[in-house]
N, C-alpha and C positions, 0 to 999 in steps of 0.2 A: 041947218047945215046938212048939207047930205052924204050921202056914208061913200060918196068918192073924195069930198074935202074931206073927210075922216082919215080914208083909206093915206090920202097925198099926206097929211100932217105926221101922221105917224111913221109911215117912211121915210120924211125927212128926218123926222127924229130919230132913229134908227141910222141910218145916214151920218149921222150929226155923231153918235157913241164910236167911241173907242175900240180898236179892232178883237184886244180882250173881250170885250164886253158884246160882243156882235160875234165872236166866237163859242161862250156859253148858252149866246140865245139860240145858236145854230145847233150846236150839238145836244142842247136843253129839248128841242123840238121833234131831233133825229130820234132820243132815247124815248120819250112818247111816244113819235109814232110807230119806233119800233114794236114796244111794248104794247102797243092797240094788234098789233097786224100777232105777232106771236100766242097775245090772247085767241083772235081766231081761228091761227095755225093749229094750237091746241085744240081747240075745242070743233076744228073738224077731223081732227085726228083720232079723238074720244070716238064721233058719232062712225067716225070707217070703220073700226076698231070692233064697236059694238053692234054693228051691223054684219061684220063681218063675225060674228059669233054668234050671231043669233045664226046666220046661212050653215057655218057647220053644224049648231044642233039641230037642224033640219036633214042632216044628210042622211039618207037609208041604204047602208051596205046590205050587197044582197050575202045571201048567209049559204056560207058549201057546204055541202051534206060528205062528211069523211067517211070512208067505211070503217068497221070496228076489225084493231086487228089486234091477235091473242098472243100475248108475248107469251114463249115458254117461260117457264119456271126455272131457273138457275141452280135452284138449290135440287129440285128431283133430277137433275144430268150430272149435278157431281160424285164422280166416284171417289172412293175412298183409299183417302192416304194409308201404303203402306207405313 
């Protein structure tokens, strides 16, 4: 038998069930293949993710040179409470 008389048998059979029952196989197959496609949603999400963390610890700020500046002293400018 070859796998187009396969293919035709079981379509008929299919065919042949109860709209119930050709409704769970429907949405039985949707929730699969949801759940294949969200598995490698995930897990190219992980790999941007982690790629995109590896590029920021690569990144080199360049570094500004402040000049030093000397705050006075608050306490030697106050004068004394009469």
């Amino acid at each position: 038998m070859a796998l187009a008389d396969k293919v035709r048998i079981t379509l008929e059979k299919l065919q042949g069930l109860p709209e119930e029952t050709k409704k769970i196989i429907l949405w039985t197959i949707v929730v699969i293949l949801a759940l294949i496609m969200g598995i490698f949603w995930i897990n190219g999400a992980l790999n941007s993710i982690q790629q995109a963390s590896q590029d920021v610890g690569n990144i080199q700020l360049p570094t500004i040179e402040t000049p030093s500046i000397k705050m006075p002293d608050l306490e030697e400018n106050k004068t004394p409470e009469k």
